[in-house]
C-alpha angles and dihedrals in degrees: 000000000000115000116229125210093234114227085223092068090045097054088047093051091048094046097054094044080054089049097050096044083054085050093049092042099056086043099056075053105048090043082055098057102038118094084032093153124200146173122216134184118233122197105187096189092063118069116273101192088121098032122112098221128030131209126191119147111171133192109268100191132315139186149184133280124190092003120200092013142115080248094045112136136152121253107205137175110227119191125196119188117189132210126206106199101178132091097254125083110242125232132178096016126164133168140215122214127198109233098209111228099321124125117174097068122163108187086212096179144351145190142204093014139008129292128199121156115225129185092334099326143108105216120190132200121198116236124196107285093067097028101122116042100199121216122280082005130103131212126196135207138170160162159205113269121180118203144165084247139013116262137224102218115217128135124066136180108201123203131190153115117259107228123180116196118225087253096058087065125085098223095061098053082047083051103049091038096054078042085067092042095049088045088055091053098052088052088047094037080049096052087045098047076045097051091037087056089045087049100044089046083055098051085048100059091036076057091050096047101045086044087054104044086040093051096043084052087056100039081058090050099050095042091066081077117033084210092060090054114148087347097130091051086051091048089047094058089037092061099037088050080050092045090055092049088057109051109248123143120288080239097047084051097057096045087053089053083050079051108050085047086074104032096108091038087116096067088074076093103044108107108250091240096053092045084047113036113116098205127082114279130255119241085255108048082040085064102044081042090064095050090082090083080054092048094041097059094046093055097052089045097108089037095102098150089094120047115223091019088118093052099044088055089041103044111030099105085042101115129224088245103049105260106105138086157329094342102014080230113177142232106303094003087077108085105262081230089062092039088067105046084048089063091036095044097049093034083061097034074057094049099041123083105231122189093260094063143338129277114290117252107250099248091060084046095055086046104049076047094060103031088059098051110127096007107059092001145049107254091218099051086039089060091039088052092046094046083046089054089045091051086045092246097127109031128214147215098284099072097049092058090046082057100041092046094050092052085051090055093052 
């Protein structure tokens, strides 16, 4: 059996190869924004509704050391929570406070980062707990400062990189949704490909069993006369090859070589003597001779597995002018099935030696061919049969006396 490419197979390949350019693509994106660093100014005593990033550290508790002495100073646990407001995740982050006039600071003790104060400044570092600030989220931190007075925290610098993961971005959600979908289609395109084998399988073996038993069938009916031998296989191939010429489905030609199988079935119940005598029939035997179409047809009658099998049996001796039998049907009223076996059947009834006489030499073939066209036979099959001789598709005579002359010699 040919092996097709299925289309199937073609449109899953394209669309992954869609789906991982897409991929790719967002990657080599995402790989572009991400480390964007920036610096930004933050003034926490003006309104920061519309800000990207917010700042606001307060005054937890405080209290006094040394008091009432030359050494007296305030311990005081500050605490800054900051707000990213933007759409990208922030990493390595850090921010410098302004410490506002105040000079004698002891960063006593921190927490979720790292604190120095350097010329007049508090600088933090963001350790690992805060770093990242995700997106729409905030983080806090803090220490112990002690001073010589408490402080009113207010001006940052905030320093970073903007860095979007792959799952903040749309396309990748679309991407890894039509991925699903694409994974869904390959289980349910490889049940399919695994239910169309077993189905074809199927449809193969139900092939075997129906040519055997056909071909058995056959083998039975044309043992009943030596000459016949094999005739019905040989019709069958004759009127497939014709089929093809023609045109028809590559179905519709394997059912007619099913059909041609059968089309003598109905000489099972033709008595020996008449199937065998080598002399002329009488009108009689001719007649009863002829029932086999009839026979034929009956016993086909509950076959319906294979549309067109009854009238193949029934009208293959029914001739293009009307003469011929059981129904005198004529030209295209007799089923095209039938039309065919009747060239096959007498092109091989020609090129077979019967008991009454010996095969017919090719170019008498070719010429009772001719000769019959539109009256016994279908023009157009006639001229599809002769341009089938002249290509060496059908073989004739010729070559079985060569054959059978060289085994002789030897």
């Amino acid at each position: 059996m040919k092996k097709h490419f299925h289309k199937g197979v073609f449109v899953l390949l394209i669309t992954l190869l869609v789906l991982a350019g897409a991929f790719i693509a967002l990657s080599i994106k995402v790989e572009r924004d991400s480390d964007t660093p920036f610096t930004v100014k933050i003034d926490a005593t003006k309104p920061q509704g519309s800000s990207d990033y917010t700042v606001n550290t307060i005054l937890s508790k405080y209290w006094v050391n040394d008091e009432g002495t030359a050494n007296q100073n305030y311990g005081a646990q500050y605490d800054t929570t900051v707000r990213n407001n933007t759409d990208y995740d922030i990493i390595k982050w850090k921010i410098t406070i302004d410490v506002p006039e105040k000079k004698d600071i002891i960063v006593d003790s921190y927490w979720n980062g790292d604190y120095k104060f350097e010329d007049g400044k508090i600088i933090f570092t963001a350790g690992e707990k805060v770093d990242p600030i995700p997106q729409g989220q905030d983080v806090s931190f803090g220490a112990v400062i002690i001073s010589d007075g408490l402080m009113k925290l207010e001006q940052y610098e905030f320093t970073g990189c903007k860095d979007k993961p792959i799952t903040h971005y749309f396309t990748f959600w679309a991407i890894m949704v039509l991925f699903i979908v694409w994974c869904t289609s390959v289980v349910a395109y490889v049940l399919y490909r695994i239910r169309e084998a077993s189905y074809e399988r199927n449809e193969r073996n139900k092939d075997n069993i129906i040519a055997q038993a056909m071909n058995t069938f056959a083998n039975l009916v044309d043992a009943k006369d030596p000459y016949t031998k094999g005739h019905s296989t040989r019709v069958s191939y004759y009127t497939q090859k014709i089929a093809e010429k023609m045109g028809l489905h590559e179905t519709e030609v394997k059912n007619l070589g099913y059909i041609a199988l059968m089309h003598d079935c109905g000489k099972i119940g033709i008595p020996d003597m008449i199937l065998t005598k080598p002399a002329r029939l009488t009108d009689e035997e001719f007649k009863i001779m002829q029932g086999h179409t009839t026979y034929g047809g009956k016993a086909l009658e509950d076959f319906t597995s294979i549309g067109g099998i009854v009238e193949g049996a029934l009208y293959h001796h029914e001739r293009y002018d009307g003469k011929g039998y059981p129904k005198k049907l004529k030209g295209e009223n007799i089923p095209l099935y039938a039309r065919i076996i009747c060239v096959a059947d007498a092109l091989d009834a020609m090129n077979s030696d019967r008991c009454y006489r010996p095969h017919l030499r090719p170019d008498v073939i070719k010429q009772e061919l001719k000769k019959n066209s539109g009256t016994q036979f279908d023009p157009d099959i006639v001229e599809c049969a002769l341009e089938l001789i002249e290509d060496g598709v059908i073989k004739l005579g010729t070559e079985k006396t060569e054959k059978k002359d060289k085994s002789k010699k030897h």
